[in-house]
ZAMARTOR-409728 format. One line per field, with one value per residue (C-alpha): residue number from 1; residue in three letters; z negated, y, x negated. Coordinates in steps of 0.02 Angstrom, whole numbers, m for minus. Layout:
k NUM;...
r ALA;...
Z Z;...
Y Y;...
X X;...
//
This chain:
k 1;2;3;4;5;6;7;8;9;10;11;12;13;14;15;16;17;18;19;20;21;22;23;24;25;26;27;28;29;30;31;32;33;34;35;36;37;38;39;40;41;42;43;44;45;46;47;48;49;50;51;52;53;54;55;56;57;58;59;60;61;62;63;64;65;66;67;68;69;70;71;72;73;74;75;76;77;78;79;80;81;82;83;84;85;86;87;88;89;90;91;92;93;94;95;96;97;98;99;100;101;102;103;104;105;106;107;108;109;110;111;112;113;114;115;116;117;118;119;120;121;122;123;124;125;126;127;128;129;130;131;132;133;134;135;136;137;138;139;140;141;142;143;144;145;146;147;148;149;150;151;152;153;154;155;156;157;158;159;160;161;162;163;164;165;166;167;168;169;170;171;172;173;174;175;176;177;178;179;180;181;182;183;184;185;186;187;188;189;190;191;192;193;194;195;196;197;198;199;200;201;202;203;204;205
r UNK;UNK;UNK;UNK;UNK;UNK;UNK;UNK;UNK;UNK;UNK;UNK;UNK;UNK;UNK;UNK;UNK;UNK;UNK;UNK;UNK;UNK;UNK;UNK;UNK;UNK;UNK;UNK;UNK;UNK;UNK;UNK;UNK;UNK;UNK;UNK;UNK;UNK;UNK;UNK;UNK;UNK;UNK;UNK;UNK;UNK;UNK;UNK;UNK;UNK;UNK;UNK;UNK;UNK;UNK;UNK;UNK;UNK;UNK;UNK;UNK;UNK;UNK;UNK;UNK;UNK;UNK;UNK;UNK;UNK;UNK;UNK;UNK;UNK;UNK;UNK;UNK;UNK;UNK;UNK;UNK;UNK;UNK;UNK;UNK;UNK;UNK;UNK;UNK;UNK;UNK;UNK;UNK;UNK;UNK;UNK;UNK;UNK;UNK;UNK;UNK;UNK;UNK;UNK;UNK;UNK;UNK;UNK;UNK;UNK;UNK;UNK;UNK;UNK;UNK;UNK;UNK;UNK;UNK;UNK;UNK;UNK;UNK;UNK;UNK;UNK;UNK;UNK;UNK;UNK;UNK;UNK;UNK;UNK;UNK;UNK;UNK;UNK;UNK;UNK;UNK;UNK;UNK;UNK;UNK;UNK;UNK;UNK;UNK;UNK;UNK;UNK;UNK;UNK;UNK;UNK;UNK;UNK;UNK;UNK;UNK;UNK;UNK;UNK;UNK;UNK;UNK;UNK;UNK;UNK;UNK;UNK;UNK;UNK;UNK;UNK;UNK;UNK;UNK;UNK;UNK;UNK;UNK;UNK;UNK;UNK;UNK;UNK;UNK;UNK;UNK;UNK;UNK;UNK;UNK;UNK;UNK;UNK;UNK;UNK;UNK;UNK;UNK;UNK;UNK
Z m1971;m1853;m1848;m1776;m1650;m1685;m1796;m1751;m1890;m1790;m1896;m1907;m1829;m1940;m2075;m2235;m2387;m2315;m2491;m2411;m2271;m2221;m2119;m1936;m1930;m1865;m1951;m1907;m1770;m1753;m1615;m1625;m1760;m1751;m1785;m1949;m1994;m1965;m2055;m2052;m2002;m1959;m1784;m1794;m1950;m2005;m2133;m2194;m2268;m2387;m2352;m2425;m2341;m2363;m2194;m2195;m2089;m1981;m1950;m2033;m2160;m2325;m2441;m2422;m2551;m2526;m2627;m2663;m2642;m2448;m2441;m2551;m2624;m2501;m2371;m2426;m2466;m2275;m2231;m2325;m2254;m2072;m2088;m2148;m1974;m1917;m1806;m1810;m1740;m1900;m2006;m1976;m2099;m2010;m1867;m1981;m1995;m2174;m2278;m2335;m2397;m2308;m2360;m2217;m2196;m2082;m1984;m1939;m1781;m1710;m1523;m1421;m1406;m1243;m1154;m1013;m965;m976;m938;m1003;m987;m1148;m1142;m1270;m1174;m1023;m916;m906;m886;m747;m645;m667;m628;m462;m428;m434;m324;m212;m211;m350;m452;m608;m677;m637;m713;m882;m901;m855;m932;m1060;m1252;m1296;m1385;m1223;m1098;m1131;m1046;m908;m1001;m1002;m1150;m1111;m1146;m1259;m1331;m1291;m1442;m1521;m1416;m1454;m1351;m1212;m1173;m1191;m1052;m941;m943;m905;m744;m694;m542;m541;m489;m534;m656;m742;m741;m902;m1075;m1207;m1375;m1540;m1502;m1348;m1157;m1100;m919;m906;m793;m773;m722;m622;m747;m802;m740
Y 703;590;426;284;171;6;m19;m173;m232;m282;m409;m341;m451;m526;m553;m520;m553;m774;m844;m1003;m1057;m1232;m1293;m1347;m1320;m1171;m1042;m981;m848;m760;m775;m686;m539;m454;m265;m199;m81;93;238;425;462;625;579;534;461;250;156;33;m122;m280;m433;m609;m728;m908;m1006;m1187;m1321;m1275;m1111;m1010;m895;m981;m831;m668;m514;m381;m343;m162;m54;9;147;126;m21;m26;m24;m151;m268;m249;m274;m434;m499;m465;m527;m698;m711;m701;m875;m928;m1069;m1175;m1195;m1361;m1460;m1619;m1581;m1610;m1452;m1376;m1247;m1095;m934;m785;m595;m461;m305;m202;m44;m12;44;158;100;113;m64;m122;m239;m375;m533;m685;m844;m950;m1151;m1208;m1358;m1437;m1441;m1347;m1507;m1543;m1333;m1318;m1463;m1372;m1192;m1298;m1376;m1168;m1145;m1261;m1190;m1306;m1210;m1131;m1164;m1363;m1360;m1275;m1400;m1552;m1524;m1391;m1430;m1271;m1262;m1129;m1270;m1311;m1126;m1186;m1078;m928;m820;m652;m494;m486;m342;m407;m308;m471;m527;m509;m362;m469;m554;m388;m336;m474;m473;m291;m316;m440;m413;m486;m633;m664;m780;m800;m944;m1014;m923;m988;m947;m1031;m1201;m1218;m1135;m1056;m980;m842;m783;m616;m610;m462;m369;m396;m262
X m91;m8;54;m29;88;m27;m172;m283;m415;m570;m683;m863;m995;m1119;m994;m1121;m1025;m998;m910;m961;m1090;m1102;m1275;m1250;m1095;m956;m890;m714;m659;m519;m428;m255;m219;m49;m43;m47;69;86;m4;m29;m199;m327;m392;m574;m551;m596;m503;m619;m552;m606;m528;m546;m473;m414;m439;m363;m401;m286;m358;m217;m208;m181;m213;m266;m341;m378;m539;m486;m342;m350;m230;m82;27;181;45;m70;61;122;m48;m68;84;36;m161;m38;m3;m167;m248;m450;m510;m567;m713;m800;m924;m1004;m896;m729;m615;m653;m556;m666;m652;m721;m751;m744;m796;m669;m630;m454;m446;m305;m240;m70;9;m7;125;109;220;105;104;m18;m102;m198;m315;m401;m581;m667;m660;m477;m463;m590;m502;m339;m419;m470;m308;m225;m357;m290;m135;m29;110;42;216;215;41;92;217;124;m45;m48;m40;33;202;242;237;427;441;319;180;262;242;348;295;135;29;m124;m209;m174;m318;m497;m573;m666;m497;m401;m523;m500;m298;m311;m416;m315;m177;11;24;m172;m234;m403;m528;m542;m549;m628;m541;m573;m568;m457;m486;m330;m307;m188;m77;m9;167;271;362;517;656
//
């Protein structure tokens, strides 16, 4: 048995237990997750979880249960309190942002945390963040941008984040950041309902 420096919960595509599905429209994705806590674990082994979940309209965590008892109650109550934390991108019923209640299957999965100063631009649609991906491209400050045009709260800092495990992120995200050189910064991400482009600062001595 060891013990496990981060545990991410990944949401299972093809969520099958919906408590609510509503016709043409979006249900929600989740978009940020902090780590769960920590837990001794045999290597090779899955923790599966139930989770219901409480989305508001705001895509935040109103309420959460979970639907049995995952591994004991000190941890599950941690657990709850961290999935709390957790941001989707809302559900949306005749393109209006809805509250719903969803049921997941998960796997706990066991990872290393892994660390990176970011910076970050947020925009609201891909054709204000494609004209600002071109205007980088032409050599404007990624700083002056991130100030001027993002709607992120991090635009006060000129978009810059700090350092961030990016397990928070979703995997294909996670993937990108990691490719991604100092200094670099990536074309447009869509994520939930915004399109961010990152930028991946030197580290901080």
């Amino acid at each position: 048995m060891k013990t496990a420096a981060l545990l991410l919960a990944v949401i299972l595509s093809g969520c099958s237990a919906k408590e609510q599905v509503f016709r043409q429209d979006r249900l929600p994705q989740l978009i940020l997750q902090d780590p769960l806590p920590p837990l001794a674990f045999a290597p090779g082994n899955n923790l599966r979880i139930d989770l219901r979940i409480l989305i508001d309209e705001g895509g935040n965590v109103a309420h959460v249960e979970l639907v049995r008892p995952a591994v004991n109650p000190k941890w599950d109550s941690l657990a709850r309190q961290t999935i709390y934390r957790w941001k989707f991108s809302p559900a949306t019923s005749n393109g209006k942002p809805v509250r719903v209640w969803m049921r997941f299957p998960a796997v706990v999965q066991f990872a290393e945390p892994r660390f990176m100063e970011l910076a970050e631009i947020v925009c609201e649609s891909r054709i204000t963040a494609d004209s600002i991906f071109a205007l980088l491209h032409s050599g404007a400050h990624f700083d002056e941008m991130a100030m001027r045009h993002s709607v992120s709260e991090s635009a006060r800092q000129a978009g810059r984040l700090g350092k961030v495990n990016i397990r928070r992120y979703p995997d294909e995200v996670q993937r990108i950041l990691t490719e991604m050189g100092d200094g670099a910064f990536t074309s447009p991400v869509h994520l939930g309902n915004s399109f961010i482009i990152f930028k991946r600062l030197p580290p901080q001595l």
